[in-house]
C-alpha positions as CSV (number, residue, x, y, z in Angstrom):
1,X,29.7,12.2,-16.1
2,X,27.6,9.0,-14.9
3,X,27.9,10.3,-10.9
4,X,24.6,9.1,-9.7
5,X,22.6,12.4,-10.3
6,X,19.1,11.0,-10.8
7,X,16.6,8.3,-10.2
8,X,17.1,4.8,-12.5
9,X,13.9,3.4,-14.2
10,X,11.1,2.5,-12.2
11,X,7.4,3.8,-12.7
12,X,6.4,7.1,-11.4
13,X,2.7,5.4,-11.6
14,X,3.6,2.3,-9.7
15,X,0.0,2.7,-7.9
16,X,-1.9,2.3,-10.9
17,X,-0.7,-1.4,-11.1
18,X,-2.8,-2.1,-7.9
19,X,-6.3,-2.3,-7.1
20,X,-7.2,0.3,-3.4
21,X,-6.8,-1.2,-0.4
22,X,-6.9,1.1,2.9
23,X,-4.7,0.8,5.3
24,X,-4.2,0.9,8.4
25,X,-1.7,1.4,12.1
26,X,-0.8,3.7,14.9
27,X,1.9,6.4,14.5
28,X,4.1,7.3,17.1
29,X,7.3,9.1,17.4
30,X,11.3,8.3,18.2
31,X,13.1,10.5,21.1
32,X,16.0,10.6,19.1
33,X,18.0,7.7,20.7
34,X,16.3,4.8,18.8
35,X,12.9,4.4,20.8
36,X,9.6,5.0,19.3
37,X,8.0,3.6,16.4
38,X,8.0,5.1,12.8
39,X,4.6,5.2,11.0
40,X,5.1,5.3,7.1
41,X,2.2,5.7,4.3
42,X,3.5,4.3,1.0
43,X,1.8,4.3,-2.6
44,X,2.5,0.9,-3.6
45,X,2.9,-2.5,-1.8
46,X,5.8,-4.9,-2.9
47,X,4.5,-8.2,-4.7
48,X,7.7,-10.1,-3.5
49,X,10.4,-10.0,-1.2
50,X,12.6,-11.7,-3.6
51,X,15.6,-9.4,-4.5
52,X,14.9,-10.8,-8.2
53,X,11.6,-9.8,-8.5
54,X,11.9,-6.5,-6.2
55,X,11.5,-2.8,-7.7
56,X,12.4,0.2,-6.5
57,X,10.6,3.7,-6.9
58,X,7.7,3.5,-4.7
59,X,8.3,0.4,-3.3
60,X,11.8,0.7,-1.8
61,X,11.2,1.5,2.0
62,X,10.2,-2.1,2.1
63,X,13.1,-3.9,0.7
64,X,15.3,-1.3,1.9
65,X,13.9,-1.7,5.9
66,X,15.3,-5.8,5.4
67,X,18.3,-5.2,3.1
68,X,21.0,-3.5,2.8
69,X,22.4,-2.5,-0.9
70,X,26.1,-2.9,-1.7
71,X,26.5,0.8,-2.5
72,X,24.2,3.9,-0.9
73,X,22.7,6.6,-2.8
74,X,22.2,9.8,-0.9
75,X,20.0,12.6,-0.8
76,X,23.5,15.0,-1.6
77,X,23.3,12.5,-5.3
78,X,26.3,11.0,-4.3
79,X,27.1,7.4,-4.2
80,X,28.4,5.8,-1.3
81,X,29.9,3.3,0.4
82,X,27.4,0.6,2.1
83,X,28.1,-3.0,1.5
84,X,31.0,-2.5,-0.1
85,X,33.6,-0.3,1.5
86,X,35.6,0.7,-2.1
87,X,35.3,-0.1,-5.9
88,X,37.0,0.4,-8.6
89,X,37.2,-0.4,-12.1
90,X,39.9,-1.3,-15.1
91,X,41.1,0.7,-17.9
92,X,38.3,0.0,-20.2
93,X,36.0,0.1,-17.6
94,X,34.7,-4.1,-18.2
95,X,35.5,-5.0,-14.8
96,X,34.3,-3.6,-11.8
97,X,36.0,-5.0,-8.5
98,X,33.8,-4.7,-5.0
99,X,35.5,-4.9,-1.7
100,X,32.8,-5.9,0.8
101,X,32.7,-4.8,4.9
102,X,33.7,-7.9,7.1
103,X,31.5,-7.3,10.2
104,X,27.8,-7.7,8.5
105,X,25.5,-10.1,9.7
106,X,22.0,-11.4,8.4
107,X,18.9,-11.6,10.5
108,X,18.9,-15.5,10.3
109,X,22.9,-15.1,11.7
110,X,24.7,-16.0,9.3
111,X,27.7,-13.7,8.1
112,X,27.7,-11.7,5.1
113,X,30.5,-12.8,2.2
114,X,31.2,-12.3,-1.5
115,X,28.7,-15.7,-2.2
116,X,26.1,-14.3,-0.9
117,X,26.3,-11.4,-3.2
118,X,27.1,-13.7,-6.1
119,X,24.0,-16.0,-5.3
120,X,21.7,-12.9,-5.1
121,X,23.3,-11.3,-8.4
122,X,23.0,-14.6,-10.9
123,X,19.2,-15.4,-9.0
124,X,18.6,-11.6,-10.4
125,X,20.4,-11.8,-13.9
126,X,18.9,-15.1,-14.6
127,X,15.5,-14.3,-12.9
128,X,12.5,-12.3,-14.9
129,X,12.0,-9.4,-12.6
130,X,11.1,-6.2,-13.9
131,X,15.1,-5.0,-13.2
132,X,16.3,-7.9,-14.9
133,X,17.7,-5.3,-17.2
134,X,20.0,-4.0,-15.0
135,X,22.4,-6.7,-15.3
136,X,21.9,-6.8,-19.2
137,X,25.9,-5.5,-19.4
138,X,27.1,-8.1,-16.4
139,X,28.7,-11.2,-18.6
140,X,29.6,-13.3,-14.6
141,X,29.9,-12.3,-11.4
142,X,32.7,-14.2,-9.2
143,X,33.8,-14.2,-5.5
144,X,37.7,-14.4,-5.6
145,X,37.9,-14.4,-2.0
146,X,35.0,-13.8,1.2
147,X,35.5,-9.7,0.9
148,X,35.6,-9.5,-2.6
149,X,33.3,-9.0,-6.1
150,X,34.0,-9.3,-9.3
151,X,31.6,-8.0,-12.2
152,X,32.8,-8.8,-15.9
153,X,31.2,-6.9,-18.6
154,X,30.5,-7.3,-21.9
155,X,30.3,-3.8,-22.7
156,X,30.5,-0.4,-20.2
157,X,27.9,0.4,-18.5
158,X,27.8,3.6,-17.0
159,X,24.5,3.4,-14.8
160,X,25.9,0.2,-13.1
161,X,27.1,1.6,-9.9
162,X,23.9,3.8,-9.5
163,X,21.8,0.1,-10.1
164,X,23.7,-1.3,-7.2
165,X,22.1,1.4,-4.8
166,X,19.1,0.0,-6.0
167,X,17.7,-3.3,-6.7
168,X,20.8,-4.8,-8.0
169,X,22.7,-4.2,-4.8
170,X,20.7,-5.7,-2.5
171,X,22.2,-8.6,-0.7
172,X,19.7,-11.5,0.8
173,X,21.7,-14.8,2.7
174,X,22.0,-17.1,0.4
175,X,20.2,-19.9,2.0
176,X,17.2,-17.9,2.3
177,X,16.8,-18.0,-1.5
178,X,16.2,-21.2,-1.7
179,X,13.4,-21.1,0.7
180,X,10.3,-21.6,0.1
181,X,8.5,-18.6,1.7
182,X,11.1,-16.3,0.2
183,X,7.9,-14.4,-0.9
184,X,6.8,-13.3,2.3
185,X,9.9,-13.8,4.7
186,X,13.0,-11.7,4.0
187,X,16.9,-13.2,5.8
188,X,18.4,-9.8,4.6
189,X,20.9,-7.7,7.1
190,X,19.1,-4.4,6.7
191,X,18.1,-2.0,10.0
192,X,14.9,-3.9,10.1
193,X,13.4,-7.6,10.4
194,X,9.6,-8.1,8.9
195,X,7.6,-9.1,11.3
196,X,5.4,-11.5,9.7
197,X,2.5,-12.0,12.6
198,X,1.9,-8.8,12.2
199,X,1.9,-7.8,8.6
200,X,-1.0,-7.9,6.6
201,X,-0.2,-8.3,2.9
202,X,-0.7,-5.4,0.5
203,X,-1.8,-3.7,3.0
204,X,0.3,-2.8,6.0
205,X,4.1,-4.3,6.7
206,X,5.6,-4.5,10.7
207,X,8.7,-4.0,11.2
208,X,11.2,-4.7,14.5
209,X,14.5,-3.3,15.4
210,X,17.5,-5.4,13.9
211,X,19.5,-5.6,17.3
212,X,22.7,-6.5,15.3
213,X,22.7,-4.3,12.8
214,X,26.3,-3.0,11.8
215,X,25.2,0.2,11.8
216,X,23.2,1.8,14.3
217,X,23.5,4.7,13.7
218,X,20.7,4.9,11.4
219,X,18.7,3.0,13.6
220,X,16.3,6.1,14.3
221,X,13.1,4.1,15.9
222,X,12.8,0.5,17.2
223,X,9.5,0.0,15.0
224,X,9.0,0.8,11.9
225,X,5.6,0.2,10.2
226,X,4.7,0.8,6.4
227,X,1.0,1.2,5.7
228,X,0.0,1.5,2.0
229,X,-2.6,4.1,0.7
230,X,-3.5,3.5,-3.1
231,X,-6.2,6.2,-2.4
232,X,-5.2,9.5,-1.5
233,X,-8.4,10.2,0.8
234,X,-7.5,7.5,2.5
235,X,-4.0,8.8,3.0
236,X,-5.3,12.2,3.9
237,X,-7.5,10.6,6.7
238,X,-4.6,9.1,8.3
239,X,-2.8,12.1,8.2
240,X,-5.6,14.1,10.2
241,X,-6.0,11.6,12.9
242,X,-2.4,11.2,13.2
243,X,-2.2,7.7,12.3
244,X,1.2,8.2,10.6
245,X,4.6,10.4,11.0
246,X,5.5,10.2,7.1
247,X,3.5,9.7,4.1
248,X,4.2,9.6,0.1
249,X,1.7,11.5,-1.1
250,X,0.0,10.2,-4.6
251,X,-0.5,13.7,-6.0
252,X,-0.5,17.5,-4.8
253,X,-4.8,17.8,-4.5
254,X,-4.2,17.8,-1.2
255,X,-1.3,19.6,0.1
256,X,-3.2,22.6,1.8
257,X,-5.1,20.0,3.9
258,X,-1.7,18.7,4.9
259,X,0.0,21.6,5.7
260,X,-3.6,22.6,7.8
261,X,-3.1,19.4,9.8
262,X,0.1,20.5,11.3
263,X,2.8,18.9,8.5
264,X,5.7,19.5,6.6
265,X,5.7,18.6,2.5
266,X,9.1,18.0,1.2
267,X,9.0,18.0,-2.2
268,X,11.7,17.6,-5.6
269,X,11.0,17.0,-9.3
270,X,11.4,13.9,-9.5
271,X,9.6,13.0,-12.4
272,X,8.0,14.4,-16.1
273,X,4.4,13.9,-17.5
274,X,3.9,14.1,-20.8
275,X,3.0,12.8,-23.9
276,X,4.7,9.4,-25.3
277,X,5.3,9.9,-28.7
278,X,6.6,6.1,-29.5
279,X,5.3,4.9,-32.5
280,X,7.7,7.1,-34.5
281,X,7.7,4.4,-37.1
282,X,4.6,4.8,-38.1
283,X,3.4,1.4,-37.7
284,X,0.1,1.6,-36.6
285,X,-0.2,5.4,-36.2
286,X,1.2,6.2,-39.7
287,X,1.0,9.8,-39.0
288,X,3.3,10.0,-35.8
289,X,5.9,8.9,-38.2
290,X,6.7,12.5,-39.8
291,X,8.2,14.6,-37.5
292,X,5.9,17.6,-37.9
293,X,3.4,16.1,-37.0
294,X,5.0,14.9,-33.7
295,X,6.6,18.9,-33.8
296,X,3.1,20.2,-34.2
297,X,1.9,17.8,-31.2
298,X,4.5,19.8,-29.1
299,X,3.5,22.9,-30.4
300,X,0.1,22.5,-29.4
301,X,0.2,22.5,-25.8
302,X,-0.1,25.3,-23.4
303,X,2.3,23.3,-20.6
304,X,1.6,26.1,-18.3
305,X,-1.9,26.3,-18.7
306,X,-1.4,22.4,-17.5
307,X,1.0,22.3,-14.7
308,X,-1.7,24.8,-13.5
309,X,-5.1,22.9,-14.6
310,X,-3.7,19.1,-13.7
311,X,-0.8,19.4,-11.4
312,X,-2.0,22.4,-9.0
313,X,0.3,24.7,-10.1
314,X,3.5,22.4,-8.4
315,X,6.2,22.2,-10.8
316,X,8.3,23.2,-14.0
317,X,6.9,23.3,-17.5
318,X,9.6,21.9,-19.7
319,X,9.9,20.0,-23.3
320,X,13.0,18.0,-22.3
321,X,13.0,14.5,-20.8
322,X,16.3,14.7,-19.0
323,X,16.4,15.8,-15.2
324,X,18.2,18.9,-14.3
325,X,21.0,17.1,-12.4
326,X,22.4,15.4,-16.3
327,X,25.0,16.5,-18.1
328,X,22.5,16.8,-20.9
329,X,20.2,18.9,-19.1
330,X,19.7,22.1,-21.4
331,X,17.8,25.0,-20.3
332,X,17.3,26.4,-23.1
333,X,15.3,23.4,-24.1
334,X,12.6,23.4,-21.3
335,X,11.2,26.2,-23.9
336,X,12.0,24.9,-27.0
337,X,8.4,24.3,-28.2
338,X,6.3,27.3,-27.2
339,X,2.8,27.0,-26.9
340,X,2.0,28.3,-30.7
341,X,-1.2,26.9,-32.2
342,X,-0.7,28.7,-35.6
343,X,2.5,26.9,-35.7
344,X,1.3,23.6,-35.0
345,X,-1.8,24.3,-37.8
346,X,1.2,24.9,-40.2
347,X,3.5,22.2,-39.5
348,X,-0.1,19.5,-40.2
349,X,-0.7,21.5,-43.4
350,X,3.0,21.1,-44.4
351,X,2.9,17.3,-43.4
352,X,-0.3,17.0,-45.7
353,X,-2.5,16.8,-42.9
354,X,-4.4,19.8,-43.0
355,X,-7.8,18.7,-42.5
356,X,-6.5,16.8,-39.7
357,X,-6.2,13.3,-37.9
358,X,-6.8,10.8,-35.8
359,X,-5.2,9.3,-32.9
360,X,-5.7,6.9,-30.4
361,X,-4.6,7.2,-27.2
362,X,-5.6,5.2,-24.2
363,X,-6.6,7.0,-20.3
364,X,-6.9,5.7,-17.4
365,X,-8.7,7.2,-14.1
366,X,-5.5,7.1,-12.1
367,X,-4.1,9.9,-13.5
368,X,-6.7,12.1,-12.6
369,X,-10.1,13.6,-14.3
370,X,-9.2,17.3,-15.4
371,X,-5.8,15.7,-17.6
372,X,-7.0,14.2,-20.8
373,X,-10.3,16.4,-21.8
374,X,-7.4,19.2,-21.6
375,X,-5.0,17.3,-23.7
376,X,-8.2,16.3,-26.1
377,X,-9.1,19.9,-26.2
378,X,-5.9,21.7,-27.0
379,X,-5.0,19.0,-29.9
380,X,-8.5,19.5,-31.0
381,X,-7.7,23.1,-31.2
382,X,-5.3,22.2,-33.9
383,X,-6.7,19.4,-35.8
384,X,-6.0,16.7,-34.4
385,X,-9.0,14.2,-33.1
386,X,-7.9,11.8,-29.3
387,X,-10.0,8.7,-29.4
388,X,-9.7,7.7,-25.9
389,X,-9.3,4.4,-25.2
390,X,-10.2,3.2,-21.2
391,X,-8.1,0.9,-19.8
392,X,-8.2,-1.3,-17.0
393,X,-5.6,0.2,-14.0
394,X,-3.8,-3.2,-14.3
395,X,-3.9,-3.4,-18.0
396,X,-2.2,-0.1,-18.4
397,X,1.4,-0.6,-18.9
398,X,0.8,-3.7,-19.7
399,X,-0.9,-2.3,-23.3
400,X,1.3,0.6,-23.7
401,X,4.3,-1.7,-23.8
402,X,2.7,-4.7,-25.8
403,X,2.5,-2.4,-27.7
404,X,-1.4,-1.4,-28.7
405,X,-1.3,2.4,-28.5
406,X,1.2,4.4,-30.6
407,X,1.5,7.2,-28.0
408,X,-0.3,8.0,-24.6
409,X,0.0,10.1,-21.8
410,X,2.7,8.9,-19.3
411,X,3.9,9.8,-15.7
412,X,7.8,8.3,-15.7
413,X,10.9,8.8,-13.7
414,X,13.6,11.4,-15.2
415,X,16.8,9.0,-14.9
416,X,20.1,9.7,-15.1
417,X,21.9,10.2,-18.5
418,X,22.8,6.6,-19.5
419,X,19.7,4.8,-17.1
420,X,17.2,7.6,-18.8
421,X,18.8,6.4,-22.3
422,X,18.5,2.6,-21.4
423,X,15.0,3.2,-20.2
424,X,13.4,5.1,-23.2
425,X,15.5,5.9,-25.7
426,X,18.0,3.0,-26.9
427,X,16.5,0.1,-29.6
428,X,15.9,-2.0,-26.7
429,X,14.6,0.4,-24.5
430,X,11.5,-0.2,-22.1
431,X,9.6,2.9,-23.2
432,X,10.6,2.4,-26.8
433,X,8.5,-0.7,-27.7
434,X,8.0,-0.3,-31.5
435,X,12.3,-0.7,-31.3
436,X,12.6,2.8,-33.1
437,X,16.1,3.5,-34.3
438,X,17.8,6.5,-35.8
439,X,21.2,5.9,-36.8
440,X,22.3,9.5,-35.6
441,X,20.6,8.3,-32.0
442,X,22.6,5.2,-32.3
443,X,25.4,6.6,-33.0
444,X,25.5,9.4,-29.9
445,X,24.6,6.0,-27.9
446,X,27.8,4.1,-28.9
447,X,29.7,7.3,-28.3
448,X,28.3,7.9,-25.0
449,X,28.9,4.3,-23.4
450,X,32.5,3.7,-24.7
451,X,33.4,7.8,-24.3
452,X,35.4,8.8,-21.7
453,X,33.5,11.5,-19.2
454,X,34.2,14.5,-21.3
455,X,33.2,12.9,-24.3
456,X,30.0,11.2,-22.5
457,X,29.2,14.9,-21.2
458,X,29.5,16.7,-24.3
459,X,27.6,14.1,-26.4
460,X,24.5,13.4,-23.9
461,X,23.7,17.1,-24.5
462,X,23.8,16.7,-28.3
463,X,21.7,13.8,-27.8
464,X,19.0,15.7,-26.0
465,X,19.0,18.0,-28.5
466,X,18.3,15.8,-31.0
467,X,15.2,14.6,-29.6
468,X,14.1,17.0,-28.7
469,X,14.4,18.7,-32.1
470,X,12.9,15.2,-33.5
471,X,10.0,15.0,-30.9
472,X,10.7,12.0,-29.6
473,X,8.3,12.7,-26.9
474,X,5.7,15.7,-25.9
475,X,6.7,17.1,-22.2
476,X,4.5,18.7,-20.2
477,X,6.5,19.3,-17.1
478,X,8.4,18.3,-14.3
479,X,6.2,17.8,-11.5
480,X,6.2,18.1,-7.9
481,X,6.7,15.0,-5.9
482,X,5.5,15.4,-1.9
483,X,6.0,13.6,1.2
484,X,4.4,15.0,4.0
485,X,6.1,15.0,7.7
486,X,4.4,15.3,11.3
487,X,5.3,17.9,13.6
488,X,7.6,15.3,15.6
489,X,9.7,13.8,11.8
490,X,12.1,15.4,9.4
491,X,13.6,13.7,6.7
492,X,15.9,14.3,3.7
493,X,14.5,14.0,0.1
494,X,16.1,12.1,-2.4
495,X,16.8,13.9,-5.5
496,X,17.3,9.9,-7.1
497,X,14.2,8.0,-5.8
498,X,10.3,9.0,-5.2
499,X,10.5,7.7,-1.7
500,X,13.2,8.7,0.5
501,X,15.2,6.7,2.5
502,X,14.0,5.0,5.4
503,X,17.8,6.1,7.0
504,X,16.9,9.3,6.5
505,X,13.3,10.0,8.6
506,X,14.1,11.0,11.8
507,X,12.6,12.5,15.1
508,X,13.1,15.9,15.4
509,X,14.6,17.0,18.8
């Protein structure tokens, strides 16, 4: 069941955690046998090229242009071999053995082995990074022998091998972590080497051709520069004058502008916004603890009215959290709340709320003007009053997780089963910061971790089910994420990751 399917946790709204800065470069184009330089326009710059305190998402092309990750995910959703050449785990799935390639060397020259990968593992378990919890499961790591990995568990985790294409693969030399300007200067063996002299932090990374790399053959450009645009007119600008090949786009205002200036948008559904019901509890919002109220929330909003008012019309409307591409995808349940005011009116009468409530929610400007009068407006249509709260860009996730606000309006990643269930749905669960528990939900969790894959499909759908029938959360839809190409670049979406991989841009011929 647990194939790598879908992206692991990591923000959708990385870019509201940074203040605008424009950026800046040339673009320019490969011929197809490695020449040319490859212009890239990112939403969010890295705050450390520590493998312990990297993240993924958004930031990837720039840890991924330095290192390489012990296993590769692809934009077919499989997992392949990178790093390591084979895996393979025991009975009971505790123990996951990594057999690593012989022939891999870092920028500094040193050769790749099993303590290198150890080194980088324990700095990231023991670190504080923000995917510290992807080693919660990982009890020790040990190197046997130079070409091989061993990972004890304390329990199975099924998301594990999709978290080592990701931040828990990567691999840096283990000398380098000790340095002091491990910050700023990468020794990793990936396709590229940062050049410092040229890179201007948070603002726009250089990149030079690693002339040992192992494999070449996704060496598509011998440059590779990564410019970041927090502000989509400033992205749009760089697309028009051609100062870039490919470019993340923030949000889909844009896209006929793009298209008019010559360029490709590849898009997938990467991610959900919605409403985040978490204060089920009732602990400070006493009201979101019965469940028709949080029904009648769901009931309440006319999700295509929104995908068309807020998100220009690019995506799916749906009331389930869990990507197409899981086994507990549902169909059905993309319409299981209709929009139904009368409905919604009911449900607050039956909850004893009839002459309505109060909630607070907080907003922030990143996610766009037209979003939160509509949400205020279509609750209000049914009784219910959204105090909005304005927060600070960098306070935002900051609060919500604290936690301050006993539901908000949220942009997140749609993970696969388990990583989706570790993210926002499990006691300990990021997005679950009042700890809710339901013993039913608990017990669909246990079954899923220690089930075989049969047992994990059958029960992750059950599980969906149940939340959704509980309204855990308020889905709007699945939105459209868009990278725009120039005429002379193609690349391959990722149906896993909001930023494709560097690997796969390319020059067209």
């Amino acid at each position: 069941m647990f194939r790598w399917k879908a992206t692991a946790a990591a923000l959708a709204v990385a870019a509201i955690a940074l203040t605008g800065c424009a950026a800046s470069g040339g673009s320019g184009s490969g011929d197809g046998d490695g020449s040319g330089t490859l212009t890239l326009g990112a939403v969010a710059a890295p705050t450390t090229f520590d493998p312990a305190g990297s993240e993924w998402g958004n930031r990837a092309p720039f840890y991924q242009a330095v290192y390489d990750t012990l296993l590769l995910a692809t934009p077919e959703g499989t997992i392949d071999p990178y790093l390591a050449t084979e895996w393979s785990y025991n009975d009971d799935n505790t123990v996951l053995t990594l057999t690593l390639r012989d022939d891999v060397t870092f920028s500094d020259g040193s050769e790749l082995d099993s303590a290198d990968v150890v080194a980088t593992m324990q700095r990231s378990k023991d670190g504080t990074g923000p995917d510290k919890g992807y080693f919660t499961n990982v009890a020790t790591i040990e190197a046997p022998d130079p070409q091989t990995v061993v990972l004890t568990l304390s329990a199975p985790d099924p998301a594990l091998l999709s978290y080592l294409t990701r931040t828990a693969g990567l691999v840096a030399a283990s000398e380098s972590l000790e340095s002091a300007d491990l910050d700023t200067t990468p020794v990793g063996s990936g396709p590229y080497v940062l050049d410092t002299s040229a890179t201007v932090t948070s603002t726009s990374y250089a990149y030079t051709k690693n002339e040992d790399y192992w494999n070449p053959d996704v060496q598509h450009y011998d440059n590779l520069v990564i410019n970041v645009f927090t502000d989509p007119t400033a992205a749009l600008n760089a697309i028009k004058a051609g100062e870039a090949n490919g470019v993340k786009l923030i949000n889909n205002d844009n896209l006929a502008e793009v298209e008019g200036a010559g360029w490709t948008i590849n898009a997938n559904e990467l991610d959900f916004q919605g409403l985040l019901l978490l204060d089920r509890a009732g602990t400070i919002q006493p009201e979101l603890a019965d469940v028709k109220v949080r029904q009648a929330i769901n009931y309440a909003i006319d999700r295509e009215g929104m995908l068309k008012a807020a998100a220009a019309d690019k995506g799916t409307a749906t009331t389930q959290v869990f990507p197409t591409t899981s086994d507990a995808y549902d169909t059905a349940l993309d319409e299981y709340y209709t929009f139904d005011p009368d409905k919604a009116k009911e449900l607050l009468e039956e909850a004893g709320y009839g002459d309505g409530l109060t909630l607070q929610m907080p907003t922030v400007q990143a996610f766009g003007g037209a979003t939160y009068p509509l949400i205020q407006q279509q609750l209000a249509d049914v009784g219910i009053t959204i105090e909005g709260v304005e927060v600070a860009p960098n306070n935002f996730i900051a609060d919500l997780l604290a936690p301050k606000y006993g539901s908000s309006f949220m942009a997140l990643e749609q993970n696969p089963d388990w990583q989706l269930i570790q993210f926002m749905i499990a006691p300990t669960a990021v997005f679950n910061p009042f700890h809710y528990e339901d013993p039913q939900v608990n017990e669909y969790i246990e079954q899923i971790q220690f089930g075989d894959e049969a047992t994990q499909a059958e029960v992750a759908k059950e599980l969906n089910t149940y939340i959704v029938e509980q309204a855990w959360f308020a889905p709007f839809y699945r939105v459209q994420g868009s990278v725009g190409t120039d005429a002379n670049t193609s690349v391959e979406m990722l149906p896993t990751n909001a930023f494709p991989n560097i690997y796969d841009f390319q020059p067209k011929q």
